[in-house]
N, C-alpha and C positions, 0 to 999 in steps of 0.2 A: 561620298560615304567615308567618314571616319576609320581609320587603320584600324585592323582588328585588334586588339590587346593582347601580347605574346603571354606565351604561356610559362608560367612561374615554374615548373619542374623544370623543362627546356632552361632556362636561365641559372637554376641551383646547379642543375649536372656542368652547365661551360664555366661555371666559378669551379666549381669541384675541378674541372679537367685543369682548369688555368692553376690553382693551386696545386697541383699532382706535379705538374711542370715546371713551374719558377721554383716553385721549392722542394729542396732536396731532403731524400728520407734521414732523420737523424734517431740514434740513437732512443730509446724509450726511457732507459737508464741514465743516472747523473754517473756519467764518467768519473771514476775519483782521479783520474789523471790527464792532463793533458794531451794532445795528440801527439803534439814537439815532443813530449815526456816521454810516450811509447815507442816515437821514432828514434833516439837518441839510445833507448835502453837497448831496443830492438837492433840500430846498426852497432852496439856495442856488444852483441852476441855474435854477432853476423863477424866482426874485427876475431874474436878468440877463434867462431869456426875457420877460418880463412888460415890463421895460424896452426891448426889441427891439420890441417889439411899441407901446412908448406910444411911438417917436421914429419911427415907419416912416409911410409913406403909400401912398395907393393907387398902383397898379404899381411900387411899388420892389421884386415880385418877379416877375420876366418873364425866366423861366428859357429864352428862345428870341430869337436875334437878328432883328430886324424889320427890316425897309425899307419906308422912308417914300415917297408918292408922286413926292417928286421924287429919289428916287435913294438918299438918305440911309440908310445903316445903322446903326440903333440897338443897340450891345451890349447882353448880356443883364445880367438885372440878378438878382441871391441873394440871399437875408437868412443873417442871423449863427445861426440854429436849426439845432438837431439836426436833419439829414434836408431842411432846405432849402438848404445850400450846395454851392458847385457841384463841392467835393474828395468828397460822400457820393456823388454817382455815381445817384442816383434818375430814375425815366426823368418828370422833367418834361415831356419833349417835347408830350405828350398831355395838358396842363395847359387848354388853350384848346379842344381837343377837349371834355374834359369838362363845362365850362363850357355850349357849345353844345347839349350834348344835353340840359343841364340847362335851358333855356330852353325845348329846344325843346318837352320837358314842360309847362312851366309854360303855353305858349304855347297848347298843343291843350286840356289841361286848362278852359281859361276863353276859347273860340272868340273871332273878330272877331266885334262886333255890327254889324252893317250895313255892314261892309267896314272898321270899325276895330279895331284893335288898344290891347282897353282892360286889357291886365294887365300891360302895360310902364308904363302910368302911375298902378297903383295903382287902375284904375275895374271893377276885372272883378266877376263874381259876388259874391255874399255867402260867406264860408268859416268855417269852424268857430273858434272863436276859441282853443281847447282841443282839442287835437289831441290828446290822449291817449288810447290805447287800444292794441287789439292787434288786427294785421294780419295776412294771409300771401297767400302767392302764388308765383308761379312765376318764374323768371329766366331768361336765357340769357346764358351768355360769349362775347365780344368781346377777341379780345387788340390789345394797343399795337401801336403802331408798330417799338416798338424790342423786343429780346426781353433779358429776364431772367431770372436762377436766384441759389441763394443763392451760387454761387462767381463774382457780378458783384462783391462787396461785401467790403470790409476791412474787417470791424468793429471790430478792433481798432485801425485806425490811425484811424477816423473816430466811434469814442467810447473811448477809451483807457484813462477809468478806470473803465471796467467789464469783468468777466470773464464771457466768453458762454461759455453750454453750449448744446452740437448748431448753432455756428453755422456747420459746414461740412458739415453734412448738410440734407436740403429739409426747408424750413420749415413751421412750421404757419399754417393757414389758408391753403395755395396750392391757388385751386381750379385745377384741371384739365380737368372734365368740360363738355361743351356745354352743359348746363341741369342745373336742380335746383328747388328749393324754399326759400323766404326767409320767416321770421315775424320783424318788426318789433314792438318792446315799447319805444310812446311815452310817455314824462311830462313833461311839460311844467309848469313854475314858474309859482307861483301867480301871481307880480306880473307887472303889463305898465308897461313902459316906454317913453312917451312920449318924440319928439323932433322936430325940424322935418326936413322930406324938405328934399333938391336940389331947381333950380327943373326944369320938364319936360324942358327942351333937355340935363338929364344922365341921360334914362331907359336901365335901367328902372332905375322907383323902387321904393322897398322899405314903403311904406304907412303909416310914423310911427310903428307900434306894434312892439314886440319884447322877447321872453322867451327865456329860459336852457328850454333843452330838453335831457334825454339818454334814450336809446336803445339797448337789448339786443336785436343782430340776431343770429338763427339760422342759418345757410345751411347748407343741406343739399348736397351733390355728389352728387345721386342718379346722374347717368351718367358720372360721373368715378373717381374713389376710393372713392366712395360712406360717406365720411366727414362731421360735421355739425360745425363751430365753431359757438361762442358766444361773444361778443365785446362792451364797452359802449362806447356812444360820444358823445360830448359835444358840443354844441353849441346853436344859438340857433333860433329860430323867428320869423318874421315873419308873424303873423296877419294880415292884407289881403291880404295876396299869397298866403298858402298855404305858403308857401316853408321848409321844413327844410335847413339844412348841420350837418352833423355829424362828426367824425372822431375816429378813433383816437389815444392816445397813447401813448409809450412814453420806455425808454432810449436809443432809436437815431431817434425818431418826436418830436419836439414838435408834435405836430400844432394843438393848440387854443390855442397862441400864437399862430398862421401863420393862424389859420382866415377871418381878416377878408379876408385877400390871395387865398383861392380862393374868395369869393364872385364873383355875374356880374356887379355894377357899384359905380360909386364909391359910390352911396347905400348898397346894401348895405355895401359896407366901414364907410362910417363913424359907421350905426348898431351894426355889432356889435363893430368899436373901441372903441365907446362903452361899451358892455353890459359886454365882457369884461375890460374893465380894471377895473372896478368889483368885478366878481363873483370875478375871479380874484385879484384883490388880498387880498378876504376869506377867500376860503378860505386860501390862504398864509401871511396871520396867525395866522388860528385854528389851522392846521396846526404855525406855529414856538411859539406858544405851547402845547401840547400834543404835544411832538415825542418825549416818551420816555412817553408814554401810547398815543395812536394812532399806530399801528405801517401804519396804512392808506395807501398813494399815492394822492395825488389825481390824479383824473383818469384811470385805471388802467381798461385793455381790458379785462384778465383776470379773469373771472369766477370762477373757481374759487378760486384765489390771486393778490389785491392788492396784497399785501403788501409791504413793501419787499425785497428780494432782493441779493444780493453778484453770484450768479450767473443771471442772467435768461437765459432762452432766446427766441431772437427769432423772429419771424411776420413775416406780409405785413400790411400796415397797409392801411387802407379812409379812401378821403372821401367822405360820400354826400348826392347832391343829393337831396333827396324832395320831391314836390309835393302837397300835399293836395287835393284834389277839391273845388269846392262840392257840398254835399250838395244842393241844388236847381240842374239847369243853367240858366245863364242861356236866357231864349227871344229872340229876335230881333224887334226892333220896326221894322217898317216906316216909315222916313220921318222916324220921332221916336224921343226918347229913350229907352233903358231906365228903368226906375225900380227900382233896385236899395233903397230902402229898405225897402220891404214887404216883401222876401226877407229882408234883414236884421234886421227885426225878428221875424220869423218864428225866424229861427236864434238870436237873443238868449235868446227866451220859451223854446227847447228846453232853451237851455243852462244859462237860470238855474234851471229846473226839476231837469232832472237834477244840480246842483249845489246846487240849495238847494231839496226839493221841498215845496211846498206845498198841492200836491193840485189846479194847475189843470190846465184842460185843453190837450192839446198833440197836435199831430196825431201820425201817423206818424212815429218818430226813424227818419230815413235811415245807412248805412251809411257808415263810414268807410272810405273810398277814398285810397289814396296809388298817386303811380306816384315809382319813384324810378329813381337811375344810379349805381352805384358805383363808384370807380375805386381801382383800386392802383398807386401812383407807387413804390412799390420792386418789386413784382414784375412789374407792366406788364399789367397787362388790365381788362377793364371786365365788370362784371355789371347788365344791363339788367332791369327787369321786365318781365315779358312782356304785350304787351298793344296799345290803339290805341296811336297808329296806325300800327307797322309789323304789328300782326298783328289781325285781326278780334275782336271784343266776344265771339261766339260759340266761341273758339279758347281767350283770357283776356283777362283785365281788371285786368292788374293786383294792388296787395296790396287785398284786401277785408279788411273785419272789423266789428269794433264800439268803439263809445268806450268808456271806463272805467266810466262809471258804469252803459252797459247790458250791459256783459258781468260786472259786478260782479250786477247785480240778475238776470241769467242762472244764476250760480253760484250765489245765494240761492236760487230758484226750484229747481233743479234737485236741492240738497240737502235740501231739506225734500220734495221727491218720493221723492229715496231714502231717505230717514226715515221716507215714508209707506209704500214699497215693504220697508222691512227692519219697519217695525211690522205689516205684513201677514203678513209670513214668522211672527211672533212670536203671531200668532194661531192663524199656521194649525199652528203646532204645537204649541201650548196646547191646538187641539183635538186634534190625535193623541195627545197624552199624558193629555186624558179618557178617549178610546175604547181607548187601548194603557196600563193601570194596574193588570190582573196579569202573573203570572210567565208564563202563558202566551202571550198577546197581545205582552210585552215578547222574546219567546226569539225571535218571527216577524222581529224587525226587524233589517234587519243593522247592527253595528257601525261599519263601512264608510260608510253613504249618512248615515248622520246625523255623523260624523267629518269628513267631508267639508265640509257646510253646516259645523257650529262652527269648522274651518280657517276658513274666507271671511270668517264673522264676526269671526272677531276681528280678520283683518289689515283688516276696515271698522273696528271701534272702534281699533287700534291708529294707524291715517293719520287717523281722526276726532282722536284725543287728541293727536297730538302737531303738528295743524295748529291746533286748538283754540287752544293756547298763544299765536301768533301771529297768528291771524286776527282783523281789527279791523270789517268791516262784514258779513264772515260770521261773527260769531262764533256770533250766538243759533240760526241753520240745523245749523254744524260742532256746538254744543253738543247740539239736538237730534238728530244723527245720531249722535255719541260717544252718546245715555245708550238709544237704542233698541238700535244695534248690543249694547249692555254688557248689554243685558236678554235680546235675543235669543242673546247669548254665555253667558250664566250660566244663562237657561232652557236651551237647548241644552244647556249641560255637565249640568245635574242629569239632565237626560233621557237624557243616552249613561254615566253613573253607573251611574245604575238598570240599561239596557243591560248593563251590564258586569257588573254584580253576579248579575243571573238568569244570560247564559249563562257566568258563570265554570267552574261546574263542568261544563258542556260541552267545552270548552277545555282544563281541565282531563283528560275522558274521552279524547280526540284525542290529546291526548300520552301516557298512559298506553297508550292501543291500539298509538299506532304505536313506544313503546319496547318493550313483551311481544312484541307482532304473535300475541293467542291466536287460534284456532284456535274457529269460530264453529258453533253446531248452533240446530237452530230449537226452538222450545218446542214446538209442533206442525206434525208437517206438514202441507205445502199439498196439497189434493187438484188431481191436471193442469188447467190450464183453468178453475178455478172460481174458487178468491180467491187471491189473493196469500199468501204465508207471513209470518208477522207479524217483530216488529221481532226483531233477532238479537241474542243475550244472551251475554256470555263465557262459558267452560266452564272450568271448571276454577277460579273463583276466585271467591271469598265478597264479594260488594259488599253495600257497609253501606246500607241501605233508606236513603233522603230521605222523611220524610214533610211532606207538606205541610201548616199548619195549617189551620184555618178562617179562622183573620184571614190568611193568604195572607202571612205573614211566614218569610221563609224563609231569612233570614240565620241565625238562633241555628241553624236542622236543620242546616244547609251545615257549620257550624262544628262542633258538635259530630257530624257524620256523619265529617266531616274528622278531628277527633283522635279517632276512635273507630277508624278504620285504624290497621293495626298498622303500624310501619316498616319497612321490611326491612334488615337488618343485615349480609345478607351482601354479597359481594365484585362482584356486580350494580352497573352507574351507576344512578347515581340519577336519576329522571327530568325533563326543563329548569324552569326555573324561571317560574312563570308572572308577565310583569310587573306591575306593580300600574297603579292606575287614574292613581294619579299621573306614574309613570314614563310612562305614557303619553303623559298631559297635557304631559309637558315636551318629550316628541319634537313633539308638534304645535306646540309655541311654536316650536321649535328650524328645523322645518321651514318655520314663518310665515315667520318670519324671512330666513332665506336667500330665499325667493321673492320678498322683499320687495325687498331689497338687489340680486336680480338684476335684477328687472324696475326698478330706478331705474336701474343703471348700464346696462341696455339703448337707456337713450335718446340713447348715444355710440356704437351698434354701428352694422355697415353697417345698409342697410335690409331687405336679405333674411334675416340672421340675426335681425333683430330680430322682425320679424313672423313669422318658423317658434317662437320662444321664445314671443310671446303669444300665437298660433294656440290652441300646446300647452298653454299653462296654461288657456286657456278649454278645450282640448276633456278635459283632466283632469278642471278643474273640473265641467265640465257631464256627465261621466261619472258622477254621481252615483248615479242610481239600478242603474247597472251592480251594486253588490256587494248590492245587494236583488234580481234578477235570480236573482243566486248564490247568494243564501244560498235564494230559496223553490226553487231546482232540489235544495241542498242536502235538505233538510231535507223536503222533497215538499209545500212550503205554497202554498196557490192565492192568497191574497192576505193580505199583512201590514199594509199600509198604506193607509188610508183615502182613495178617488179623489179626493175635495177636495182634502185635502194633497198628492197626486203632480201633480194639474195647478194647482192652484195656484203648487207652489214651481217647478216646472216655469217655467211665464207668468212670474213673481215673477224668479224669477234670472235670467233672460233679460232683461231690459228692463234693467239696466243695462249689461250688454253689448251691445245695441242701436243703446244711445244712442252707445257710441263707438267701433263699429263701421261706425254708420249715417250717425251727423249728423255731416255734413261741417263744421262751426261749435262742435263740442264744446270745454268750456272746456279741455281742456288739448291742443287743433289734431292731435290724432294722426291720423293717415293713417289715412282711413276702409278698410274691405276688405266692401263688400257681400255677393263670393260667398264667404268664408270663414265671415262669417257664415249667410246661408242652410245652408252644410253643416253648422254647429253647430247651427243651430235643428233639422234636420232630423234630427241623432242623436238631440236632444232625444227627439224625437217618435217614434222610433224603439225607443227603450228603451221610453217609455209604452207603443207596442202592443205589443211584450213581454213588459209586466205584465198587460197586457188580455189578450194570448193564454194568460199562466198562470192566469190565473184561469177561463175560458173552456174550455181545454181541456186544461188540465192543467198541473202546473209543467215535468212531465218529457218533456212534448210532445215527438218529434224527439228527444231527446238520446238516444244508446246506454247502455244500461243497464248496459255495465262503468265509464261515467264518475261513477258516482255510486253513491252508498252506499244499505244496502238502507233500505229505508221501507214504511212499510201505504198501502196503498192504500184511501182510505175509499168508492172510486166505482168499485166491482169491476163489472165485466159477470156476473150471474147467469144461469147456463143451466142448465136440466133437469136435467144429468148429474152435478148435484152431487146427487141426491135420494138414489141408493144410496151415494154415500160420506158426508154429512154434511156437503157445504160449503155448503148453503145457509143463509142466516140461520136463528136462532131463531124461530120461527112460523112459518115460509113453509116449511110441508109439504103433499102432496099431501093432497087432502081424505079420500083412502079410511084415510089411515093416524090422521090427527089433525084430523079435520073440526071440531072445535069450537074449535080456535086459527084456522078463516077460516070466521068467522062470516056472512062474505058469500054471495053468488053466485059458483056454479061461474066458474072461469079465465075471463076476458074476452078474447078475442081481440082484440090491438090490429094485428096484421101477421101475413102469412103467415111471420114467423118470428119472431114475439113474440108471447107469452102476459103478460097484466096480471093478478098476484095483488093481493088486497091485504093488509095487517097495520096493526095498530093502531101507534101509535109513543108510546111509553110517557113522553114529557115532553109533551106536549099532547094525548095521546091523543085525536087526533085518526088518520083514515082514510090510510094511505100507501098507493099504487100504487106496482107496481113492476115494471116489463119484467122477463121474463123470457125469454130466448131457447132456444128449441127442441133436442132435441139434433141435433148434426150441423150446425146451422143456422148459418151465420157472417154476427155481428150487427157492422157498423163505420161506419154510417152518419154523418153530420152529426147527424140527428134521436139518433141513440142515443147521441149523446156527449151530447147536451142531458140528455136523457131522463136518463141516471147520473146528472147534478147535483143531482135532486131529492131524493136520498138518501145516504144516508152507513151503511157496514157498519164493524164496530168489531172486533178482534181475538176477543173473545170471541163474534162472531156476534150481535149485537144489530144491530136496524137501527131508524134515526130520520131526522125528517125533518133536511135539506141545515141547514137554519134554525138549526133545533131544537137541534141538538145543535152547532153550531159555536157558538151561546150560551151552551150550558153548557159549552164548554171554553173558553170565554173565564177561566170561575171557576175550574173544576176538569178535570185533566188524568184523569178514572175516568169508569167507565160508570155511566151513572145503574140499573142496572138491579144488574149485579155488583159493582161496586166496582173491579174490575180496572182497572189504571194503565193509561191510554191513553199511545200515542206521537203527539207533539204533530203537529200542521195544520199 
């Protein structure tokens, strides 16, 4: 049979994806300028602020007029920066606000010790000297004083030579909502920078050490818009103090020029004066020296695109004070001093461990705790985290999280678990594919429940392989989960191959039936009440015999069983084309894919669309065993697949969904949903007893017998009344007529409405009992549904033990007695 002809949508969408891929989004606009042109303009703005920045001093930016004790009113005072002068129109007013609350963090964070206040001069707790890691937490907004939107601002008259797009419609990153959710993603610079503090009388001081830091803040608007930014932000870090400033930068924002003038005091200014003149110098060079190579803006919010732009769209800019926590809190000494060195050596021996590990020993590594204050000076409001001391420990605490290096060795850990959990899956279908390795055993399985599992698998090897590429301290974890997934993907495909190839010509039958629709008679009929009528045969039309070999190879019979049909020629459709196994395989890639691409862009949707979309792909996913359900109702089979393997893969694919349903800490911070998962555990469990109930008491238990197609029933109820017609098996005849086929003792009374015969069973020839119920007598008991299991009647009236003969039709689909073709279990 000729390959099916692939389907032409299928083909447009993988040019569309291949296109979306190789090539990059450009512009819709003819740039009137060059990229080199914007780059060159742009680092030549970047060169003045940098200078603005080396000739300014502490408060030359005191955006608010003051009066002094004795009367005097001090003008305010602006720097020459984008977004700091006082024609941009930004709601400074709430500059010194910000400040205060940024203190007032710092201040709760590291308590008075014995009624002093030791983190204004630099003496507080021991604190992490490497803040790096990732956090989250909860916020709440606080708007300004003054109120703001984006038609406060003339952007064109207050940066000229750029051209805005959407800058008279609302901006992006303006939250709106009273609370949401904030993950912070710290890195912090290898080097520390030594310098001499101010003397005390100018605290608070900033601790003599300081390093280049920047930071990818997420914030969610879960009660607002219910939108989430992603946004990077640059700035410095003072280790003794704890103390992170950070900000935004843009075309309309010079934020990390400006950044020394929003720290809380002159020390802070003019250590990170110091820092940022140096650092920023560098970059700027390297940048003009590589100006028609990297096309990248330094210093650049925008995460998605960097780049340099003609046409930027503009947002609400963020400055964020963050305070890092000692991971050990100071305790309170009576009378005498603290001795913060012991703490500090303590947090040293952590640090160089987890940075350079050696294999000593180190206690418990404590959580990374930040409490921070964000403020917006062009749209006007403050985002607070939520936490002491305006809200109880037990309410929040703050952004929690881990350092870098333990939530790096989390990721390890957790990937070589699920490398042990997908090499599990790969066994346990290694063994269903010893126990399921003929045609008969392979026809039980559905197509469907193992389609499913190789979907999953592969989009595991596909996000294993192309994180692989990248990942530098997971790489040997992502490697071993890329070559188990690719084992259990390729075992998998041979296994649903196979599949495919035994029930082909069933698939084939299916369509053939439903294009004719002949017109069906029985081979014998059923006597009322005694056996079922055996399997139903077309009338009217000559089917070419399959025989089956002894080696159980049954491709060459298919094929030539297949061109030994005549074709029919005349003016009749021909009937649909069956697709091939490949054509298959490409819809499943095709479908990977999309589900892949959705669930990434879903991490930009609201939060209620988002979680009904992955609800549904786990309760798809975990729908697994649904179309093995189906197919033993189809087909009248009490059980296809091996109880290991259903509770096994069962357990098995569930624990990764668990883990980031459950653990509130999972490495990629997704909003946990406990009872969503409990109701996917519980379908889980729910199909299982399903399988248990088909096996137990039948596949066809409950279902109406017009919903499914006809089948032999091998666990007939045997009554008396088939004695004068002939429906009872072969040997099981009354004693007066053929006493020496029950060589036993007269009928055994098991019930007042069941008689126990017995008969030999001709593959183990061994003794079979068999209810038989009375006539007249109606037999539906619990026990009598047991009691049928221990036996199996066969179309031609043969009977064998339940065992016995579902063993042998593991081999062969005939009766061991006649030879006649049995209709498959």
């Amino acid at each position: 049979m000729p390959p099916a002809a692939q389907s032409p949508a299928g083909a447009f969408l993988f040019i569309l994806f291949l296109i979306w891929v190789f090539f990059p989004e450009g512009d819709s606009r003819n740039q009137s300028l060059a990229v080199s042109d914007l780059a060159v303009d742009r680092l030549a703005r970047y060169r003045d602020a940098l200078d603005v920045l080396n000739t300014t001093a502490w408060a030359d930016f005191a955006p608010q007029n003051k009066t002094t004790e004795g009367g005097h009113v001090v003008e305010a005072k602006h720097l020459n920066l984008t977004g700091f002068r006082e024609s941009d129109g930004f709601a400074w007013d709430d500059l010194e606000t910000f400040k205060q609350k940024g203190l007032k963090l710092s201040r709760h964070a590291v308590p008075p010790v014995d009624g002093n206040q030791r983190w204004d001069v630099a003496q507080g707790g021991a604190m992490w000297t490497d803040a790096s890691g990732t956090v989250h937490g909860d916020w709440v907004r606080k708007p300004g004083s003054v109120s703001r939107g984006f038609d406060s601002y003339n952007l064109s008259r207050s940066v000229p030579e750029v051209e805005w797009t959407g800058h008279k419609v609302e901006w992006a990153r303006n939250v709106t909502g009273n609370a949401g959710r904030m993950m912070l993603r710290l890195s912090g610079n290898k080097t520390l920078t030594r310098y001499e503090q101010l003397p005390r009388d100018m605290a608070p001081l900033s601790g003599g050490i300081i390093r280049s830091v920047r930071g990818t803040a997420t914030i969610e608007d879960t009660a607002g818009s219910g939108l989430n930014w992603e946004m990077k932000l640059w700035g410095v870090h003072w280790p003794r103090q704890g103390v992170i400033l950070m900000t935004t930068t843009s075309e309309k924002f010079e934020g990390i020029f400006a950044l020394p003038h929003l720290s809380p005091g002159p020390d802070f200014f003019q250590s990170s004066q110091m820092l940022l003149n140096k650092t920023l110098a560098r970059v700027i060079r390297r940048k003009e020296e590589h100006v028609h190579v990297d096309q990248r803006m330094p210093w650049s919010s925008d995460v998605e695109n960097p780049l340099y732009t003609a046409y930027p769209s503009p947002h609400c800019e963020y400055i964020m004070y963050a305070q890092v926590h000692p991971p050990v809190p100071p305790k309170s000494t009576q009378g005498r001093d603290a001795v913060p060195g012991a703490t500090e050596d303590t947090i040293n021996a952590i640090e160089s461990e987890l940075q350079h590990p050696v294999g000593a020993p180190i206690p418990r590594i404590p959580e990374l705790r930040v409490s921070a204050v964000v403020y917006s000076p062009d749209c006007s409001f403050f985002l607070e985290t939520k936490g002491p001391p305006d809200y109880p420990p037990s309410e929040a605490d703050h952004l929690v999280g881990l350092k870098r290096e333990v939530q790096t060795h989390q990721i390890k850990t957790w990937l070589l678990l699920y490398a042990l959990v997908v090499f599990g899956q790969v066994r346990l279908l290694r063994d269903q594919m010893k126990e399921s390795f003929t045609p008969s055993t392979m026809g039980r399985i559905s197509f469907g429940t193992i389609g499913a599992m190789l979907i999953v698998d592969g989009m595991t090897f596909t996000a294993a392989a192309t994180w692989v590429s990248s990942a530098a301290a997971t790489f040997l974890p992502t490697l071993a989960l890329m070559f188990v997934s690719f084992l259990s993907m390729t075992i998998g495909g041979s296994f649903l191959a196979k599949i495919y190839e035994v029930q082909l010509p069933e698939s084939r039958g299916r369509r053939d039936q439903s294009s004719s629709s002949p017109s069906t008679t029985t081979a014998q009929g059923p006597t009322p009440g005694l056996l079922p009528g055996p399997v139903t045969a077309a009338s009217g039309r000559v089917e070419t015999p399959v025989i089956v070999p002894s080696d159980q190879d049954i491709s060459a019979e298919i094929a030539s069983a297949a061109s030994a049909v005549p074709v029919s020629r005349g003016g009749s459709p021909s009937a649909p084309q069956t697709p091939t196994f490949q054509a298959i395989i490409g819809r499943f890639i095709l479908f990977s894919l999309c589900v892949s691409f959705l669930a990434i862009s879903s991490s930009t949707w609201y939060p209620r669309p988002r979680s009904v979309f992955l609800n549904t792909c786990a309760f798809a996913y975990l729908s697994m065993w649904t179309p093995q359900i189906y197919r033993n109702t189809l087909r009248n089979c009490r059980r296809a697949l091996a109880w290991r393997f259903v509770l096994g893969q069962s357990a098995l694919r569930l624990l990764p969904i668990a883990y980031f349903w459950l653990k509130h800490d999972n490495f990629l911070y997704a909003t946990t949903d406990a009872p969503a998962f409990v109701a996917l555990a519980g379908w889980v469990w729910v199909q299982v007893v399903v399988l248990a109930a088909q096996q137990v008491v039948g596949p066809r238990f409950g279902v109406p017998l017009s919903w499914a197609p006809d089948a032999w029933d091998y666990h007939p109820v045997l009554r008396e009344d088939g004695l004068e017609g002939g429906g009872l098996p072969v040997g099981l005849v009354a004693p007066d007529e053929r006493g020496s086929l029950d060589r036993h003792a007269p009928a055994a009374h098991d019930k007042s409405s069941r008689v126990v015969r017995h008969v030999d069973c001709a593959i183990c020839r061994e003794v079979l009992e068999l209810p038989v119920v009375k006539a007249g007598e109606d037999e539906s008991s619990v026990s009598a549904v047991f009691a049928r299991r221990m036996y199996m009647v066969t179309p031609c009236r043969h009977v064998f033990h339940m065992a016995c003969l579902e063993s042998w039709l593991r081999f062969r689909l005939q009766c061991p007695i006649c030879r006649e073709e049995l209709p498959p279990t």
